[in-house]
C-alpha positions as CSV (number, residue, x, y, z in Angstrom):
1,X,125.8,132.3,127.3
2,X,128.8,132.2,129.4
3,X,131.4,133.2,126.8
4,X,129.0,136.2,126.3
5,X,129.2,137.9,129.9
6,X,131.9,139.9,129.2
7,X,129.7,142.1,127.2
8,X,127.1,142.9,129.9
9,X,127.1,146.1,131.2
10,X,127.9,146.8,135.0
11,X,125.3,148.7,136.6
12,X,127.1,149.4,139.4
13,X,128.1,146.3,141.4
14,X,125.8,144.2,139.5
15,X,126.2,143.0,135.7
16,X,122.9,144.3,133.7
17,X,121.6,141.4,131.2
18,X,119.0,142.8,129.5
19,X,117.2,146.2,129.0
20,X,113.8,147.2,128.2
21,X,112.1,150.6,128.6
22,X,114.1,151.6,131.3
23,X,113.8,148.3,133.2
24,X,117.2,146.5,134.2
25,X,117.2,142.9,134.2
26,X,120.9,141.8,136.3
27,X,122.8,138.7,136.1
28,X,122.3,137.6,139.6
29,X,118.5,137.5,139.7
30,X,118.9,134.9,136.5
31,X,121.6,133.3,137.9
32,X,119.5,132.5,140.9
33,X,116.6,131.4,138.8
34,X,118.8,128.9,136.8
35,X,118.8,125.3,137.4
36,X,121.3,123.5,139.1
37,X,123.5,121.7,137.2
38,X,122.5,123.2,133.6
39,X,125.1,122.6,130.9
40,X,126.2,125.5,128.5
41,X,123.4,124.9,125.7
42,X,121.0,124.1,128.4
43,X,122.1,127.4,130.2
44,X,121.7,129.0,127.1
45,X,118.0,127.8,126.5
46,X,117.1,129.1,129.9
47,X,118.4,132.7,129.3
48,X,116.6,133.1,126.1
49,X,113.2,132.1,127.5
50,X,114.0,134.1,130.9
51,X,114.8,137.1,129.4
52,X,111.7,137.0,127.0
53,X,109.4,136.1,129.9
54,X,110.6,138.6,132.0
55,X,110.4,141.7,129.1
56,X,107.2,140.5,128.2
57,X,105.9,140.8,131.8
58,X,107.5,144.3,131.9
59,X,106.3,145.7,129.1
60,X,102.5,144.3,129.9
61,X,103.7,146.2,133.3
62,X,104.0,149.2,131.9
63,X,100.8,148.8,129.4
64,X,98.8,148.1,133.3
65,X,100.0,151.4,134.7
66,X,99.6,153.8,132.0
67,X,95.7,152.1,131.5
68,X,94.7,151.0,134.9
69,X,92.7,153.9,137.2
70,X,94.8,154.0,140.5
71,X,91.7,152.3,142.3
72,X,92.3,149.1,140.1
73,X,96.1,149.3,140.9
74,X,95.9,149.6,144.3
75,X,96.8,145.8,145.6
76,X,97.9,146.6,148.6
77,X,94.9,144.7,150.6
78,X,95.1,142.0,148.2
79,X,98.9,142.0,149.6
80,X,98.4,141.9,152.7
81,X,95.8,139.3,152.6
82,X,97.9,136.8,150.7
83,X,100.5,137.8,153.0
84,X,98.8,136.4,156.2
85,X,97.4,132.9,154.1
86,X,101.3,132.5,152.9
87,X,102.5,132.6,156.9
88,X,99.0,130.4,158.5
89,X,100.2,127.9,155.8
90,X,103.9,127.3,156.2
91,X,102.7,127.9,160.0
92,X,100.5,124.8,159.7
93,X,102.9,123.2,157.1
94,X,105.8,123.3,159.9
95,X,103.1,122.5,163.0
96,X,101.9,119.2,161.4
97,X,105.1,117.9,160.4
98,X,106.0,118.1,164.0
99,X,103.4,116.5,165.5
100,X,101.4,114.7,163.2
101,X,101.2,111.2,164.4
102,X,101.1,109.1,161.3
103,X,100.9,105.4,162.7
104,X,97.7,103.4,162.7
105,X,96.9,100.0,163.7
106,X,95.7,97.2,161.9
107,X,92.3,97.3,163.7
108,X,92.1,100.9,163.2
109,X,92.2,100.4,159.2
110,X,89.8,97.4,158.8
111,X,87.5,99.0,161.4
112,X,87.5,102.0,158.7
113,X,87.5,99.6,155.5
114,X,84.4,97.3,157.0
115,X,82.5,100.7,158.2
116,X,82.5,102.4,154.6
117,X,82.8,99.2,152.4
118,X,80.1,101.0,150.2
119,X,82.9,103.3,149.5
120,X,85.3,101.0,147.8
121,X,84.2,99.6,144.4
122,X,86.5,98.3,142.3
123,X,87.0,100.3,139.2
124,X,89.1,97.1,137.1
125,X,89.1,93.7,137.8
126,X,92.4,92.6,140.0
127,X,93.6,89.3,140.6
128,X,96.3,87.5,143.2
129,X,98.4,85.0,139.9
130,X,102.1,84.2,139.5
131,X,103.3,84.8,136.0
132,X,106.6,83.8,134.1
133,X,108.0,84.5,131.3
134,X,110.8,82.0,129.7
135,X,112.9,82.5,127.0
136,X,111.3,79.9,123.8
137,X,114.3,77.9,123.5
138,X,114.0,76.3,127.6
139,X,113.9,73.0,128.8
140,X,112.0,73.5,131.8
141,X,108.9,74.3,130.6
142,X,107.1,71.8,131.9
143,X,108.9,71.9,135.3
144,X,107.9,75.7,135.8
145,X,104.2,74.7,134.5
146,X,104.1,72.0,137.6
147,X,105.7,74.7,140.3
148,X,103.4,77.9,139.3
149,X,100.4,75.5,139.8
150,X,102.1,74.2,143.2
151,X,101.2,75.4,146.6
152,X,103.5,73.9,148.3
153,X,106.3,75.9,150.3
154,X,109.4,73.9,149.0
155,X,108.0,74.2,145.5
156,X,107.4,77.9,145.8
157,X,111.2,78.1,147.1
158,X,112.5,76.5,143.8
159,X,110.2,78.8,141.6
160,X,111.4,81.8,143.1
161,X,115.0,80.7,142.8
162,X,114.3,79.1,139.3
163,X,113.1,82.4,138.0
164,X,115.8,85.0,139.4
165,X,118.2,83.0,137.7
166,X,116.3,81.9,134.4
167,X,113.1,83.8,133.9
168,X,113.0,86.6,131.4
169,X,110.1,88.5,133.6
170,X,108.4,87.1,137.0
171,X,105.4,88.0,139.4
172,X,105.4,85.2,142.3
173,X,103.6,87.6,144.9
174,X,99.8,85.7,144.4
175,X,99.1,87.3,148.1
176,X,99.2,90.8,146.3
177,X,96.3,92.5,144.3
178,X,96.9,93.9,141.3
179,X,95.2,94.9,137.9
180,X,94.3,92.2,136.2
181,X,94.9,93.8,132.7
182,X,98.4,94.7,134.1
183,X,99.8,91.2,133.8
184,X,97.6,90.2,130.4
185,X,99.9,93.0,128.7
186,X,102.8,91.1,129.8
187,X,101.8,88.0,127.4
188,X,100.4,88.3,124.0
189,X,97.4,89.3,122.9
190,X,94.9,86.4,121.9
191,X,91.2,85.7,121.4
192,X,91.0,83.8,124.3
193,X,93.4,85.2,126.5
194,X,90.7,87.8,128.8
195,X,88.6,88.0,131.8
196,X,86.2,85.8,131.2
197,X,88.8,82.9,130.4
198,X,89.3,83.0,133.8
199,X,86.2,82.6,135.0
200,X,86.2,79.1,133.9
201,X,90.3,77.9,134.4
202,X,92.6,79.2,136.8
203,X,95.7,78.5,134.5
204,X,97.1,79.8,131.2
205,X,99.8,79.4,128.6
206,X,100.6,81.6,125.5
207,X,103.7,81.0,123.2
208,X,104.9,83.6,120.4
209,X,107.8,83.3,118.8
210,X,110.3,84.4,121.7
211,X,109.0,83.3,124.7
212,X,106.7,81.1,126.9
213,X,104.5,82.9,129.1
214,X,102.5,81.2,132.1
215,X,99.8,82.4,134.2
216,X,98.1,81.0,137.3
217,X,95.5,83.0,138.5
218,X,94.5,82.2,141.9
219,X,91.7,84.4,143.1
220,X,90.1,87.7,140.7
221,X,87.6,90.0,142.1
222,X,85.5,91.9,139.5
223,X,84.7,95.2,138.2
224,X,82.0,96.7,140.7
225,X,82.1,94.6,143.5
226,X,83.8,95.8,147.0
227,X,87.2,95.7,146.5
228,X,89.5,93.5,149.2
229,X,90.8,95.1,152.0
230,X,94.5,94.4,151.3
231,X,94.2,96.4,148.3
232,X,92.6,99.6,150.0
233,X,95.1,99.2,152.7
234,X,97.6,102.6,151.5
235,X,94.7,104.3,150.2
236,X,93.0,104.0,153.7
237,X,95.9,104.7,155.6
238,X,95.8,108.0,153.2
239,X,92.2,108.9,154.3
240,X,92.9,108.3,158.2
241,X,96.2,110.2,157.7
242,X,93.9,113.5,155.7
243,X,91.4,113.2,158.7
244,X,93.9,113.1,161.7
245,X,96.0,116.2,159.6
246,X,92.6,118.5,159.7
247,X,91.4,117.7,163.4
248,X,95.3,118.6,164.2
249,X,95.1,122.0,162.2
250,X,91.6,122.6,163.6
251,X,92.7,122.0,167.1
């Protein structure tokens, strides 16, 4: 695309790129369309597709003005209209990324989360578990097996520091929610290996032939029941933020 510019015609002070019944498409309107830091074959891509979007729109121009009464062409109302919506927008765009307070309290969201509890149902199970993954050929095994089941503070120390320097993959976070599905997919698959195995033992272990993979599950809260507040913390913060953000515009 580039070694071909010295072939467009000047129109002017501006280079033409493209023709079609008597409409002139010029270098600096692509130019300005093109994406930053676009390579030569990417660049080239780009013109190809802009230049057949943009003759297709003129020629379906021209097809709308020879076939449309001048009633139908007549947008100038719908102009306007849009116009006015574009500037209340960015107005209220710009006016509530000024003052748009978007702190809250800790009482502010459980008061919310225990006055619409009906409104959070879990949609998966989720569970608070640490999980580690260890390469097959370890010799601490049984030493990892001993901390994940620990709660002690020193013991949770060494895990941590165990596993950033030895562990293949590692959730230690049991205080977080998360799918529980999300950290089955990390071990492989078994017949035993689900939900309901957990309803009876709070510890698992799975070997294939690269790894060792331990769970302890400490706590799971089930499909359709009311989901924990600590997991409905961001999205509550999101509904308080929506609400404050429409009093502020309607004000």
């Amino acid at each position: 695309f580039v070694v071909g510019c010295d072939v467009f015609k000047k129109q002017g002070s501006r280079t033409v790129i493209a023709k079609v019944k008597g409409h002139e498409l010029y270098l600096d309107e692509f130019t300005s369309a093109l994406p930053k830091g676009a390579n030569s074959e990417d660049s080239t891509s780009f013109a190809n597709s802009f230049i057949k979007t943009w003759a297709t729109e003129m020629l379906l121009m021209d097809k709308a003005e020879l076939n449309l009464p001048s009633e139908a062409k007549d947008v100038s109302a719908q102009l306007e209209e849009y116009r006015k919506s574009l500037i209340i927008y960015k107005y209220q765009k710009q006016l509530v990324s000024q003052r748009l307070d978007t702190t809250f309290s800790a009482s502010q969201i459980e008061d919310y989360y225990n006055n619409n509890k009906k409104n959070f149902e879990l949609q998966n199970n989720i569970a608070r578990a640490i999980f580690v993954k260890l390469d097959k050929d370890s010799k601490d095994l049984e030493k990892v097996k001993k901390l994940c089941r620990s709660e002690k503070e020193e013991d949770r120390l060494e895990l941590e520091e165990f596993c950033v320097q030895h562990a293949m993959a590692f959730h230690l976070n049991d205080k977080q929610w998360i799918p529980l599905e999300e950290l089955l997919n990390q071990a492989p698959k078994t017949g035993y290996l689900n939900v309901n195995y957990f309803s009876s033992y709070n510890f698992a272990y799975v070997q294939d032939s690269t790894a060792h993979y331990l769970l302890d599950v400490k706590e799971i809260k089930y499909k359709n029941s009311v989901s924990p507040l600590e997991f409905e913390k961001q999205n509550i913060r999101n509904i308080l933020l929506n609400q404050r953000k429409l009093e502020l515009i309607q004000k």
